[in-house]
C-alpha positions in Angstrom: -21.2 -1.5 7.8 -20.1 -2.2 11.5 -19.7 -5.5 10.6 -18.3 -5.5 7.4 -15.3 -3.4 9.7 -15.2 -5.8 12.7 -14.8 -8.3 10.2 -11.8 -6.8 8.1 -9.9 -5.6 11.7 -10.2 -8.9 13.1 -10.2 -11.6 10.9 -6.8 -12.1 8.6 -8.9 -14.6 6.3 -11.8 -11.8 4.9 -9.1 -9.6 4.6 -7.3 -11.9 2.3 -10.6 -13.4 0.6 -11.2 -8.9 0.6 -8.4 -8.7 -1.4 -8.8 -11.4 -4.0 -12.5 -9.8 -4.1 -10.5 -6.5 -5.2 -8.7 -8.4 -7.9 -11.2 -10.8 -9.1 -14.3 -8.9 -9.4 -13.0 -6.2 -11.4 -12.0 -9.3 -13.9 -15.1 -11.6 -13.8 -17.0 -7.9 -14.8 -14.6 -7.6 -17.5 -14.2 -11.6 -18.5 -17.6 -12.1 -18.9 -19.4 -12.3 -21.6 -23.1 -10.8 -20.8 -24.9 -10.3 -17.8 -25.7 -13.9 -17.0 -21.8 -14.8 -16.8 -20.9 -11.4 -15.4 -23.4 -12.3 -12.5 -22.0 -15.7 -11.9 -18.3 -14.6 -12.2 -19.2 -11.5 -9.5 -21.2 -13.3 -7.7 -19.7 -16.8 -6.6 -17.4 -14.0 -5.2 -19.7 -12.5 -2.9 -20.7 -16.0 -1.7 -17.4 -16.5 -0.2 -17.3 -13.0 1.0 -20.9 -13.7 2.8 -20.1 -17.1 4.4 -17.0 -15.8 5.7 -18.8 -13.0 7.9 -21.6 -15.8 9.1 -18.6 -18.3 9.9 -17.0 -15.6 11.8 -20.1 -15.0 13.9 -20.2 -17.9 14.3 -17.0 -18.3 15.9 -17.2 -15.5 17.5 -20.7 -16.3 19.8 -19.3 -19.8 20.0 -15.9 -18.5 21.7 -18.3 -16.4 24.2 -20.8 -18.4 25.1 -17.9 -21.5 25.6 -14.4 -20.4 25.9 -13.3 -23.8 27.1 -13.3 -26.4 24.4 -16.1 -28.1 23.9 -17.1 -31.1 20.8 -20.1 -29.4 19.4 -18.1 -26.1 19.8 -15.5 -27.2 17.3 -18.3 -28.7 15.0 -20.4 -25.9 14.9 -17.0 -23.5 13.8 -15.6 -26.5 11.5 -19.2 -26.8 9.8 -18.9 -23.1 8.8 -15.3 -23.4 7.8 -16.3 -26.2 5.7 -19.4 -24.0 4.0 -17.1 -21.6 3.0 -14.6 -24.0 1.2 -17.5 -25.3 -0.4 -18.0 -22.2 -1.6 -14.9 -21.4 -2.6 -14.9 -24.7 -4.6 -17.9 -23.6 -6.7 -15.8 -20.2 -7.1 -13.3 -22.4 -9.4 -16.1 -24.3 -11.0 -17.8 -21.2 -12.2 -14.8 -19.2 -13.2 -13.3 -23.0 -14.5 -16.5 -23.5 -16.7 -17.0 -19.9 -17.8 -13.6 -19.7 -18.7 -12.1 -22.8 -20.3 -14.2 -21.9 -23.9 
């Protein structure tokens, strides 16, 4: 839980990812039609959620251990950036797929 707080007092982007969650989970539960979809729906939610709080730990041991810029300092914090746009991507292909019938 200690994390979960450290995570919504100092990073603006799980807050707002947080606040989609409120919005969209609530919806995929409802939207979905049977467990299996529910699942997906609720669940390429808490993907995002998940990858957020590794990418900010991440970032966060990668700004102690080297506070001056360094190249595999950036990489390291633009891979996890990137893993959780990927993962927001296969949030719009689930909900896309599940919901375009």
């Amino acid at each position: 839980m200690a994390g979960l707080r450290a995570a919504w007092r100092h990073e603006a982007s799980f807050r707002l990812e947080g606040y989609l969650f409120v919005i969209f989970f609530p919806l995929g539960l409802w939207l979905g039609h049977g467990p299996i979809e529910k699942a997906i729906l609720c669940g390429s939610l808490l993907l995002v959620l998940s990858a957020e709080l590794l990418n900010s730990a991440v970032e966060a041991i990668v700004d102690k251990a080297s506070p001056e810029f360094h190249e595999l300092a950036g990489r390291a914090k633009d891979m996890g950036s990137a893993a959780v746009l990927l993962l927001m991507f296969n949030v719009l292909l689930c909900w896309g797929l599940i919901l375009w019938r």
